[in-house]
C-alpha positions in Angstrom: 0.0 0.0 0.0 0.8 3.5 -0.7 2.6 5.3 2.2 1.6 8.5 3.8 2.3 11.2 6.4 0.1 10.1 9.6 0.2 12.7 13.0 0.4 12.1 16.6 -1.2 15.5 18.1 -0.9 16.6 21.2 -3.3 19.0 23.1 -0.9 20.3 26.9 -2.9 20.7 29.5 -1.4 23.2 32.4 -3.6 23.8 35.2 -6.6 23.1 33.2 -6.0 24.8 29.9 -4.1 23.8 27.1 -2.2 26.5 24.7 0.0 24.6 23.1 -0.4 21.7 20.7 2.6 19.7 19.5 2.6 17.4 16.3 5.3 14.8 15.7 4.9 13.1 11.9 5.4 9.6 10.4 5.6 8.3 7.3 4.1 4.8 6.9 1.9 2.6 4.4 -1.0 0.0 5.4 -4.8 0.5 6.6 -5.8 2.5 8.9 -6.0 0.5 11.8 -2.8 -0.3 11.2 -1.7 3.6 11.3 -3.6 4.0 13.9 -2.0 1.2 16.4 1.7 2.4 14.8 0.1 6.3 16.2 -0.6 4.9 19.5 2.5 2.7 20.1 4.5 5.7 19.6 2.3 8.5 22.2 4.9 8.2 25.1 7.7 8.9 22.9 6.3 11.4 20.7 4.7 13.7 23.5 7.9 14.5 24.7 10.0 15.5 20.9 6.8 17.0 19.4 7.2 20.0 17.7 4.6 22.7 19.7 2.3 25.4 18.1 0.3 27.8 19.9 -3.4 28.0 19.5 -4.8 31.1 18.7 -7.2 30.9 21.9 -6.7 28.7 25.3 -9.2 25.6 25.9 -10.4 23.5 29.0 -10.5 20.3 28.7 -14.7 20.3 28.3 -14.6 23.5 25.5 -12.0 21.0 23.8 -14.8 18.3 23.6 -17.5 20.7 22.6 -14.8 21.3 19.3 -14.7 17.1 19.0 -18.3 17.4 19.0 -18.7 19.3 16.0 -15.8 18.4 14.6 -14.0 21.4 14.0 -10.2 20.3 15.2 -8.8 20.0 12.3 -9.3 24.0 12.0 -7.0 24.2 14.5 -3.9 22.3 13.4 -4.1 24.0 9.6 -0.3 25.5 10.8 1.6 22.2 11.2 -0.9 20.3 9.0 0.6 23.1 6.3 4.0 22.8 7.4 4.0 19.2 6.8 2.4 19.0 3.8 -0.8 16.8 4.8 -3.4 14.9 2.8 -7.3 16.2 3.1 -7.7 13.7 5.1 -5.1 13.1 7.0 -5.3 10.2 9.6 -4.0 11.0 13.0 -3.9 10.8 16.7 -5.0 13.3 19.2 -3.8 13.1 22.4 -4.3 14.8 25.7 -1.2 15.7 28.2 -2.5 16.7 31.3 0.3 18.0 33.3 2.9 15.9 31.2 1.2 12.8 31.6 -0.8 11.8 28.1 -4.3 10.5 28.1 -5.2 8.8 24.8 -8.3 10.4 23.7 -8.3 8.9 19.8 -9.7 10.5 16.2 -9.0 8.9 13.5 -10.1 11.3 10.3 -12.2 15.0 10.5 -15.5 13.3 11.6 -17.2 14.5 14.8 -16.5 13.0 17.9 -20.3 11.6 18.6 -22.1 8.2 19.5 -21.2 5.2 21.8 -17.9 6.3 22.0 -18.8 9.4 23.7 -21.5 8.2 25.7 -20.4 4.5 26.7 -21.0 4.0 30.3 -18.4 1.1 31.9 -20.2 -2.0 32.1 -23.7 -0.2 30.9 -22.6 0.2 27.2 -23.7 3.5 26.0 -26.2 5.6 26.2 -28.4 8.2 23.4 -26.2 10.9 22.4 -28.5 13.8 21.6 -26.0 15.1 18.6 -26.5 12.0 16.5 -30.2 12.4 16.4 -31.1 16.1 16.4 -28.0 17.4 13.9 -28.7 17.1 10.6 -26.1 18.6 7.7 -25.6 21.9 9.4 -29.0 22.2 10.9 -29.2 21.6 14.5 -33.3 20.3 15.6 -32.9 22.3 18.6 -36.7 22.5 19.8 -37.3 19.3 18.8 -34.2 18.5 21.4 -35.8 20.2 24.4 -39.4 18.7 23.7 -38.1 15.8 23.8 -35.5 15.9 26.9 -38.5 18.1 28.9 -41.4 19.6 27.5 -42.7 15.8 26.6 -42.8 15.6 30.3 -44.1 18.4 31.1 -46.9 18.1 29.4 -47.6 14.8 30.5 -47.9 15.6 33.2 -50.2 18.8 33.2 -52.1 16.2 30.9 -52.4 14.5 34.1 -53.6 17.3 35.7 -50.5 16.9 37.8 -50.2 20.7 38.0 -48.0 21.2 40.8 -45.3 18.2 39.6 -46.1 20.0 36.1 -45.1 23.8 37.2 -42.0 22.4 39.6 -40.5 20.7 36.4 -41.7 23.8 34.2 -39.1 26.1 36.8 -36.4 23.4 36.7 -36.4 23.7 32.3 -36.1 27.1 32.6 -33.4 26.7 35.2 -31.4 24.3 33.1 -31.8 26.6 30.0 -30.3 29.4 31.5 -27.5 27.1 33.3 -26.5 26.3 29.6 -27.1 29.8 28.0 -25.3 31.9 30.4 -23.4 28.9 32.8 -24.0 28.7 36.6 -24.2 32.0 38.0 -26.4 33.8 40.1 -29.2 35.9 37.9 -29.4 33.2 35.2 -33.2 32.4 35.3 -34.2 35.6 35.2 -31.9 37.1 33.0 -33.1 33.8 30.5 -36.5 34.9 30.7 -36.2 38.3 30.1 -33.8 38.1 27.3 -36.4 35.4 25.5 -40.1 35.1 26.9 -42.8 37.5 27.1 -44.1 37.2 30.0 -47.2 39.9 29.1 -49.3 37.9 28.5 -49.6 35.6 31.5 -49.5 39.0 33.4 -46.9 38.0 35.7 -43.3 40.2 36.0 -39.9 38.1 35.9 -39.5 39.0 39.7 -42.6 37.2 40.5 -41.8 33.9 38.6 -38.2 33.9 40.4 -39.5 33.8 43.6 -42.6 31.2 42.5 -39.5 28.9 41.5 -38.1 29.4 45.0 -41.0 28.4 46.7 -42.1 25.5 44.5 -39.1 24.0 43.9 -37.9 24.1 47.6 -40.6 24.0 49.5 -43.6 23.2 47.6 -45.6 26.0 48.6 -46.2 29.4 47.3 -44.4 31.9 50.0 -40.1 32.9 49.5 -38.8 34.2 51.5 -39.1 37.6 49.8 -42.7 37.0 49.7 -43.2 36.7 53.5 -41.2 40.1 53.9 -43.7 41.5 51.7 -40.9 42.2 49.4 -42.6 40.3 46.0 -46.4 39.9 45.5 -47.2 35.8 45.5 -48.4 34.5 42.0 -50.2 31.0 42.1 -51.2 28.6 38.9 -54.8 28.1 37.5 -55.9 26.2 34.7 -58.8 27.0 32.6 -60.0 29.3 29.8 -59.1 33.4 30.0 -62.2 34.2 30.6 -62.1 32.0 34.1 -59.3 33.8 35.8 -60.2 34.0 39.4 -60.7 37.4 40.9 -57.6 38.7 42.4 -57.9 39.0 46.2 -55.7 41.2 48.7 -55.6 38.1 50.6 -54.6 35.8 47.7 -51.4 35.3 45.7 -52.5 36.9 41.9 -53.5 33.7 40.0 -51.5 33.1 36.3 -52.8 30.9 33.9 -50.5 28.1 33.9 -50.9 26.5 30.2 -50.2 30.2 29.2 -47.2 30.4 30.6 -46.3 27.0 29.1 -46.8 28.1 25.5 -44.5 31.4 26.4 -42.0 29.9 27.2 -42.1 27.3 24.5 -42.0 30.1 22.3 -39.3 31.9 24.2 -37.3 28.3 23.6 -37.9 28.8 19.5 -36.7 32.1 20.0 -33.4 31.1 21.9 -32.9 28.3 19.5 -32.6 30.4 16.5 -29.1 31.6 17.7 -27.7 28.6 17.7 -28.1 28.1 14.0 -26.8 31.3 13.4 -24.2 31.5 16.1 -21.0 28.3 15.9 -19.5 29.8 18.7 -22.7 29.6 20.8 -23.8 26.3 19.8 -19.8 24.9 21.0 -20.9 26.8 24.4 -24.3 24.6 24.4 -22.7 21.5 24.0 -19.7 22.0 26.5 -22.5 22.3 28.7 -25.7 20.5 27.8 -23.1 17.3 27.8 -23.0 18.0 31.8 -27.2 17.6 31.5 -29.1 14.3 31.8 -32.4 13.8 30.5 -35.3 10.6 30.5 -34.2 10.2 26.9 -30.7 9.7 27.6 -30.9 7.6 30.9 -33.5 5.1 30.0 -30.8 2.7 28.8 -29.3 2.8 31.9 -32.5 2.2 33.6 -33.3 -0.8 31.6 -30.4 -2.9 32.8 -30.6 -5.3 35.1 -28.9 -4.3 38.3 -26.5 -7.4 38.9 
């Protein structure tokens, strides 16, 4: 077989971030496989003579998988790639070095990191990965993704008419869509919902909702602690037609209609996912963090082993 130039890469990790990549070359002919097992016998001694190159930004180790994901390395080795005259598709061997010691984390060819090998849990095999199904081409399904991981289940249940389970898992969505839009920091929810969701509407401010996530979530009533210091007025859930909103009483928290506020923020969702498709550096910020998330979808293989 025809010979070619094959890569080991290396990605240093110091601390937690890598800025340097190093590439040592070889020259050999056969299949793949056989490159690919030449690649790996040769990581301990090719980490240390590799040539390095800076990146043009610094990763973490979870941004890095976020660019696997998508499969957008190779953009970032087009310097030595250049320098050493390599194919299209170039076979090759990517290798973490955290702190000097490597951890073989293998790609062979430009394709996107996705599937069992992502998701394979030790003695579980693997589980759904949500990139498989809901990225087509270029186009990323992105409502379809959060119907499926929680608004299925949320409206099960307020078919139910399971409206308390309903409106706690409603708060914990919108808490897990602003964890992954703006990362885990204090401000997120509300920040979410004002950035995306009309919340005129359901006649309810943002203020109001916060503290009706406090209370349901925590302690499954309708009182923060903001609203016993008579700091935020108390906002309750009803369920019925417009016309059948309960009169507001001084004495009562101000009833919102709960399937309204449902449908905003489903639309507030189509809203935030039309920046991902127009946004790459956003959607690699999704996945680095909706990889953290877990969802019915993706743990009902897990579920359906057999404890032994």
């Amino acid at each position: 077989m025809q010979t070619e130039r094959i890569f080991n890469i290396f990605l240093y990790f110091d601390a937690g971030v890598a800025t340097e990549y190093g590439v040592r070359h070889h020259i050999i002919g056969g299949s793949d496989q056989k490159k690919l097992a030449y690649l790996l016998s040769q990581i301990e001694r090719d980490h240390l003579i590799a040539r390095r190159f800076r990146f043009t930004r610094g990763f973490t180790s979870r941004k890095w998988l976020a660019e696997l994901r998508l499969g957008y390395q190779l953009k970032y080795f087009e310097e030595a790639f250049s320098l050493y005259r390599a194919t299209a598709r170039p076979v090759f061997c990517i290798t973490s070095v955290v702190d000097g010691t490597p951890v073989v984390d293998k790609q062979i060819g430009p394709e996107p990191y996705r599937g069992g090998s992502v998701t394979a849990i030790e003695h579980w095999g693997a589980t759904p990965d949500y990139l498989e199904r809901y990225i087509s081409g270029k186009v990323f399904r992105f409502t379809e993704l959060i119907h499926d991981d929680y608004f299925k289940a949320i409206r099960t249940l307020f078919t139910a008419k399971l409206y308390v389970s309903c409106s706690k898992l409603l708060m914990s969505c919108i808490d897990t869509l602003a964890f992954v839009e703006y990362g885990d920091v204090s401000g997120n929810f509300s920040k979410w919902i004002d950035a995306y969701v009309d919340l005129r509407p359901c006649n309810i401010l943002v203020v109001e909702l916060w503290e009706f996530r406090n209370s349901i979530l925590h302690m499954t009533n309708l009182a923060s602690r903001k609203v016993l210091a008579g700091k935020t007025s108390p906002i309750m859930p009803y369920v019925g037609e417009p016309r059948s909103l309960p009169s507001i009483a001084p004495h009562l928290p101000k009833p919102f209609n709960l399937s309204g506020l449902i449908e905003a923020i489903g639309g507030g969702i189509g809203k935030w996912g039309e920046t991902y498709n127009t946004d790459s550096e956003k959607l690699l910020k999704f996945i680095e963090r909706y990889d953290t998330t877990v969802s019915d979808s993706r743990v009902a293989l897990i579920s359906a082993h057999e404890i032994e």
